[in-house]
N, C-alpha and C positions, 0 to 999 in steps of 0.2 A: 504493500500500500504506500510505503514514503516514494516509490518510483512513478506512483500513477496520481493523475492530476485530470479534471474534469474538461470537455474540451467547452471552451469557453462560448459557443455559439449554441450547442445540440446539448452539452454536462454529461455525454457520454463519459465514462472513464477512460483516459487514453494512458500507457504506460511506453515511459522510455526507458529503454536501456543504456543505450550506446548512442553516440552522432553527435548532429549539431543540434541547437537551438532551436533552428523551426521547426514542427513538427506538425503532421499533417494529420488531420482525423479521418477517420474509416469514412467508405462510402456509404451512405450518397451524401455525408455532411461535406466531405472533404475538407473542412475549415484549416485554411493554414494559419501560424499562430506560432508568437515567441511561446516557450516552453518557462522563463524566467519572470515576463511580467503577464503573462496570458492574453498579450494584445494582440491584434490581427498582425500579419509576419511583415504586409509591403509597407515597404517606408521603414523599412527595419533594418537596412543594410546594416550597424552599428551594435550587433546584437550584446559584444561584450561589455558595451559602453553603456547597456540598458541602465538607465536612472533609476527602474524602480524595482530594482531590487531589495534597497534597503528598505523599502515599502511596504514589501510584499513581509519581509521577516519581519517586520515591527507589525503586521495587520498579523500575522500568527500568533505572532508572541501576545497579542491582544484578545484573539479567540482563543489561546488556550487558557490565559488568565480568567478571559468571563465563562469559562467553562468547567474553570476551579472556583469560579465565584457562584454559579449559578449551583452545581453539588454542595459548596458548602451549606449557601442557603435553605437548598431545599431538602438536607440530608436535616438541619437540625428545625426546618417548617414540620416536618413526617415527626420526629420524635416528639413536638410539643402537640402534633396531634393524637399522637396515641397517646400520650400524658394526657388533652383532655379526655380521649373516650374512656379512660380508665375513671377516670374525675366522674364522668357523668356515669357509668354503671358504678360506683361507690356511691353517688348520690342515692340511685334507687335502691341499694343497698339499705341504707342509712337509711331513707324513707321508710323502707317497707320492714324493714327488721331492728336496726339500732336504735332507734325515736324510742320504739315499743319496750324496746331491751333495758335502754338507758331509762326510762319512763318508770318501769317497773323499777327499777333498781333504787330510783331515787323517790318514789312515789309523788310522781309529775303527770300532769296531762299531756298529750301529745302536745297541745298548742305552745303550752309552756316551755317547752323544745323548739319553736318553730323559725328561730333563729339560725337556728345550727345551719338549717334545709337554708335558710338565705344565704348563712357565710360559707357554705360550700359549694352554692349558685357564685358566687362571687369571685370564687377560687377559679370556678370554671370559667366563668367571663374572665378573667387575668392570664387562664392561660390563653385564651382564645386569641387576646391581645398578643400575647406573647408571638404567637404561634407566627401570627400577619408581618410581623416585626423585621422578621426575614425575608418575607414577598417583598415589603418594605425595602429593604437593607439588598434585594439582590438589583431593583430598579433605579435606588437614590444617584443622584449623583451629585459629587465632593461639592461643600459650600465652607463654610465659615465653621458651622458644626459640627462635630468629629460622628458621624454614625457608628464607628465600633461602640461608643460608651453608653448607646442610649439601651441596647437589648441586656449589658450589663447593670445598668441602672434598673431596668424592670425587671431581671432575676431577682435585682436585693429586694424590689418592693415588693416582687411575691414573695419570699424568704421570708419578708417581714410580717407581712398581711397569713404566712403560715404559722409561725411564732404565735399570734397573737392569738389564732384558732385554735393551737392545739394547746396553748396553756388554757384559755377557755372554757377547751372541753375538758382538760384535767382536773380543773377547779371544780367544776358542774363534779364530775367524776367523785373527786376526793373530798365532797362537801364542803370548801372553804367558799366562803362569801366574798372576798375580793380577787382579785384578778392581776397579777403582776407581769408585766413586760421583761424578758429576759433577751438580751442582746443575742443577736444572731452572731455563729462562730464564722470568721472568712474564711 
């Protein structure tokens, strides 16, 4: 595949071996055509002197970047979505079985619980956010403010906004009436 190149009129794939520069495509395209900048051949007498060559490697070097940028983003969009559907089958979990569980244990009404079912709706909207962040982040392009820091900024405030839930639910849990904030470990 590094020897074969698309022919620039028809995008058949043509492969060189050996020769010169121009190179002609199969019939009935017949397209002739530098093999270095993929332009048509006449008027090409100069072929070693082609200009755009450094063109062509700097437009490579460009597609392979946005195609390490494009995996990055959508390898870690896929994990924050299965992160939420995991969120969202724990909610009905939680719904359908923990309320009741926890309920009983504490001798609570379901409704008396009915926050839990909000902040774990919330967790789920957070990651939802999260997830887009990187659709985001593979389209931005460079200004004034730095995009690596913002999908780290919204980790810590889910991290945080998670702190806050599961001390919460430890307190409900362990019977203490206040609710204390405990800093997230980096």
């Amino acid at each position: 595949m590094t020897s074969t190149k698309p022919c620039p009129n028809c995008e058949r794939p043509i492969e060189k071996i050996i020769g010169c520069m121009c190179v002609n495509c199969r019939p009935p395209c017949n397209f002739e055509f530098c093999w270095i900048c993929l332009k048509i051949w006449d008027g090409h007498w100069n072929f070693y002197g082609c200009n755009r060559y450094s063109k062509v490697i700097a437009e490579r070097r460009k597609e392979k970047e946005s195609k390490r940028k494009y995996l990055h983003c959508w390898d870690r969009w896929e994990a924050h979505g299965i992160s939420r559907r995991k969120a969202v089958k724990d909610l009905e979990n939680l719904k359908s079985q923990q309320i009741k569980k926890l309920g009983d244990f504490k001798q609570l009404v379901a409704i008396q619980l009915h926050f839990l079912v909000e902040a774990w709706k919330q967790l789920i909207d957070c990651r939802q956010i999260l997830r887009w962040t990187y659709a985001y982040g593979y389209f931005y392009q460079k200004t004034s403010m730095n995009f690596d820091e913002f999908p780290k900024k919204l980790i810590g405030l889910t991290s945080v906004t998670r702190n806050y839930f599961e001390n919460l639910v430890n307190a409900l849990e362990n019977g203490v009436s206040h609710v204390e904030s405990k800093p997230v470990a980096a």
